[in-house]
C-alpha atoms as one frame of an Amber mdcrd trajectory, in Angstrom:
protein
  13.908  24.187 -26.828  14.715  23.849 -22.879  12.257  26.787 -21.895   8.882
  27.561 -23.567   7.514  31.108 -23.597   4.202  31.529 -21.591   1.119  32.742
 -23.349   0.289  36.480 -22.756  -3.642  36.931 -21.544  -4.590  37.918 -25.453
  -2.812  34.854 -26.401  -4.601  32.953 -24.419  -7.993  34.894 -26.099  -6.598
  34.787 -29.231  -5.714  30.831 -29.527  -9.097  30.004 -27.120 -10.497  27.790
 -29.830  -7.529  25.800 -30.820  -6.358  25.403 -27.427  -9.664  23.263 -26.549
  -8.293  20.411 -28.632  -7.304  17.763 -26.164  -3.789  16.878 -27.732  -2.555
  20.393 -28.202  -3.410  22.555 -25.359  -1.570  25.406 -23.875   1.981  22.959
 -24.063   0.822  22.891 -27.993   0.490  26.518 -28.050   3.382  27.501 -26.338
   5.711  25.174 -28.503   4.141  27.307 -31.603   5.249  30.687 -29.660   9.032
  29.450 -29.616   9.573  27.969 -32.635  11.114  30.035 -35.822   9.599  28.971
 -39.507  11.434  29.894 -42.737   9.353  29.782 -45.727  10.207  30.262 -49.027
   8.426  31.490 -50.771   5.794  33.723 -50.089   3.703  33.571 -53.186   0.083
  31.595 -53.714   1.396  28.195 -51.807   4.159  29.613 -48.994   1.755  32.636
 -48.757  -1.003  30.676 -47.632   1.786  28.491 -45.398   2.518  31.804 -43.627
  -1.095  33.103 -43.297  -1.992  29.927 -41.455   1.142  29.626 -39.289   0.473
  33.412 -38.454  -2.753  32.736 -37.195  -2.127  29.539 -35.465   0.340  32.057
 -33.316   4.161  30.440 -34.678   6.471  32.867 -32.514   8.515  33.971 -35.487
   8.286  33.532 -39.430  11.036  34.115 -42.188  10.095  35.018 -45.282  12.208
  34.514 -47.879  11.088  35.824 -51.619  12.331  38.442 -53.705  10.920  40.615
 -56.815   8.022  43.142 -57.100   4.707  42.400 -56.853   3.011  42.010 -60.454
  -0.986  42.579 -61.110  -1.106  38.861 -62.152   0.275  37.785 -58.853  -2.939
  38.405 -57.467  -5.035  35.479 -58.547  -3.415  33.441 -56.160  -0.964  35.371
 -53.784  -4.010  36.054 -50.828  -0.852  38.216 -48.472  -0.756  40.403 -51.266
  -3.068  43.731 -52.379  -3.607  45.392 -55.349  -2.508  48.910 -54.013   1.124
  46.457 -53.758   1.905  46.203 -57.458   5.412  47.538 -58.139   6.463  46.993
 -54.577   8.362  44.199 -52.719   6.382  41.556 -52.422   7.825  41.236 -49.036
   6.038  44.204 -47.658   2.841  43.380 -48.945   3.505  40.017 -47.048   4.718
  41.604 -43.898   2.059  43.883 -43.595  -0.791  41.627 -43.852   0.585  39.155
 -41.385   1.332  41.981 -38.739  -2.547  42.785 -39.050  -3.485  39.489 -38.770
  -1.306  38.823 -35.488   0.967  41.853 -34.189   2.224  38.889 -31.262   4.708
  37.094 -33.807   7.820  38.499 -35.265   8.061  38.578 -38.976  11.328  38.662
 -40.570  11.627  39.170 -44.361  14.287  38.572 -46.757  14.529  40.408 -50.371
  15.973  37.686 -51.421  15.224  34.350 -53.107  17.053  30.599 -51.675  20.235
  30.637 -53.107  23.843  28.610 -52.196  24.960  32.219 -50.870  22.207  32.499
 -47.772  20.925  29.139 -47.874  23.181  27.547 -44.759  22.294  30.597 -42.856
  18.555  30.984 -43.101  18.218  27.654 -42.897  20.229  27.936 -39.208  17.912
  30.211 -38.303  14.913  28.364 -37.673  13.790  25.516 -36.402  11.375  24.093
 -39.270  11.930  24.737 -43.018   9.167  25.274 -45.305  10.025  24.529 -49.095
   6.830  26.604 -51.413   9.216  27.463 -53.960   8.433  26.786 -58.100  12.178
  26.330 -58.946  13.876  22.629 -58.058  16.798  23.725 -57.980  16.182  26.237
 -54.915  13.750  23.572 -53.351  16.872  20.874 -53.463  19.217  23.887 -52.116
  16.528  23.803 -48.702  16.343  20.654 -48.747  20.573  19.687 -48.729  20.484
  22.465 -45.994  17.596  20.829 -43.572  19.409  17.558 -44.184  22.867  19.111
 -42.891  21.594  21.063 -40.235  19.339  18.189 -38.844  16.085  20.611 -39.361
  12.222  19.329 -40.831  11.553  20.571 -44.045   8.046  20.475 -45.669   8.018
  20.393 -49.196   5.009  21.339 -50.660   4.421  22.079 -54.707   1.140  21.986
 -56.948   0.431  21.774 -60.643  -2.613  22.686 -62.215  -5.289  21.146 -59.976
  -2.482  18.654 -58.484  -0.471  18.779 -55.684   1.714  17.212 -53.493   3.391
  17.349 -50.000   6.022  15.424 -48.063   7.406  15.962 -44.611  11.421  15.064
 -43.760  13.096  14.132 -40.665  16.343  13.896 -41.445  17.944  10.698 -40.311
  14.402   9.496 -40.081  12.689   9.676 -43.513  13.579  10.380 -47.301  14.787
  13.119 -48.455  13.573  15.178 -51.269  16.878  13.996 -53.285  15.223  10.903
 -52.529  12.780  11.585 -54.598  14.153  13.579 -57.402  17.398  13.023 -58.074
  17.525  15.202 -60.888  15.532  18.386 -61.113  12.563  17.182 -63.519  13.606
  17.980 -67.339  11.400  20.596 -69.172   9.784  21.834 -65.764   8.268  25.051
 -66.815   8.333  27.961 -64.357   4.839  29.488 -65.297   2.005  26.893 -65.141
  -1.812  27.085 -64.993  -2.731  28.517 -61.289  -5.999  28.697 -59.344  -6.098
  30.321 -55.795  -8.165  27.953 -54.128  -5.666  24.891 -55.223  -2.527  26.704
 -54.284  -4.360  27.943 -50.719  -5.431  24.146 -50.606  -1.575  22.894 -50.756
   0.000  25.737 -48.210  -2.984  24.931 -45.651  -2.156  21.317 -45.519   2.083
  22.165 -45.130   0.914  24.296 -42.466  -0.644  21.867 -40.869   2.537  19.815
 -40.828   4.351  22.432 -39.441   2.006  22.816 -36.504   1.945  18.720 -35.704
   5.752  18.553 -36.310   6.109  21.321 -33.930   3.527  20.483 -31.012   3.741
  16.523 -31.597   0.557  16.635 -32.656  -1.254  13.582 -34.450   1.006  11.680
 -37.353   3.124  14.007 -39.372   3.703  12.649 -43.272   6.903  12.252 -42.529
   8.629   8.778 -44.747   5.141   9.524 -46.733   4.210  11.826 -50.089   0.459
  12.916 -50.420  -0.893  13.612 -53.784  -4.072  15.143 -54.738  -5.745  15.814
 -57.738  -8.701  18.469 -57.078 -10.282  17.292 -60.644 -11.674  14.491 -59.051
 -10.967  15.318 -54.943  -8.884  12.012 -55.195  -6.598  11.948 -52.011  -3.937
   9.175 -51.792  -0.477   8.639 -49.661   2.587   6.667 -50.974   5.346   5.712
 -48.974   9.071   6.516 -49.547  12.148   4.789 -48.857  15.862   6.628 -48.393
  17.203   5.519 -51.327  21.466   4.485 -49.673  22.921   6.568 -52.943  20.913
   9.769 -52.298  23.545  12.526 -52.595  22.027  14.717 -49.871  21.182  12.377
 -47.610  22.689   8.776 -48.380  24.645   6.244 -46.338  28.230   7.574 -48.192
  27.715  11.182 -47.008  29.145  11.089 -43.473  26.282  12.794 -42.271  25.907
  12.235 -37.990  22.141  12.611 -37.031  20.469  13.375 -33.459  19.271  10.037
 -31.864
């Protein structure tokens, strides 16, 4: 980005906290107000990635999830309300971010990530944000980011588990990196609680704010797991593997310096 927006006087207000941190500042903040953020999806772990981003004050967010909101969405899916149920979730999502922070621009998608949109949502942002419970649609983002030279977070839970990884293409592995394959048996519905789900989409939003506003050390070439049974933390480091499909040394792929 050659030319950062300046911060409007109630952006100034409205960030006043955050901007006090001595390796952010209003250069941090104003790198948020420029930069696009596709997320998909917007349930219990990309919900919670757009809440955060919203509030930190990311200029624009695209939201990517389609279907109707369901009653037992609402365990874990904090953007949506109960008064929702039947609807997009997409408005429900919209809305609450809007309220939250009327100075970003939300664009939503009725859609899931699929090979018919994926090259062009992907080319509309600047950082990708992979929340999505199918593989299959979280390798899609991830083949796209890879082509298009854009970070992807991938973040995912399980039960009381999770995980998150950060790619830099040219730089780091790639999620094809790490799975190959789409795992066998992986089962679409899965036990859920809120506060683990929040836990996961607060942490990729994190890595969307230091990717964006060089701020601290991303996880990028690392994968965190957690397992909130025990509040074990731990990171792992990741190699390219040279025969990843997406991302290795035979697919005559030409990366920024």
């Amino acid at each position: 980005m050659d030319v950062l927006p300046e911060l409007t006087d109630d952006e100034q207000d409205r960030y006043a906290w955050q901007l006090t941190h001595p390796d952010f500042g209003l250069a941090g903040q104003r790198r948020l107000k420029g930069a696009a953020v596709l997320i998909s999806r917007a349930g219990g772990v990309g919900g919670s990635v757009a809440l955060q981003l919203a509030a930190a004050g990311v200029g624009r967010l695209i939201l990517a999830h389609a279907g109707n909101l369901r009653l037992n969405d609402l365990n874990r899916q904090l953007l949506m309300t109960t008064a929702g149920v039947g609807r997009p979730r997409i408005e429900s999502a919209e809305r609450r971010l809007k309220e939250l922070n009327p100075n970003i621009a939300i664009e939503t998608v009725d859609e899931n990530i699929a090979e018919s949109n994926a090259a062009d949502l992907v080319g509309r942002c600047d950082v990708v944000v992979s929340a999505a419970p199918l593989f299959s649609e979280r390798l899609l983002m991830n083949r796209e980011a890879v082509r298009q030279q854009k970070p992807l977070i991938d973040c995912a839970m399980y039960e009381l588990e999770g995980r998150l990884t950060t790619v830099i293409p040219g730089r780091t592995a790639c999620l094809n990196c790490l799975y190959p394959e789409p795992p066998p048996n992986w089962k679409r519905q899965f036990p859920v609680f809120s506060a683990v789900s929040s836990t996961v989409g607060s942490l990729a939003a994190m890595e969307v704010i230091k990717v964006i506003a060089g701020l601290g050390e991303s996880l990028a070439g690392r994968l965190l797991l957690f397992d909130l049974r025990n509040m074990a933390f731990r990171t792992l480091p990741v190699a390219r593997r040279e025969d990843c499909a997406t991302c290795g040394v035979n697919q005559n792929l030409t990366f920024a310096p």
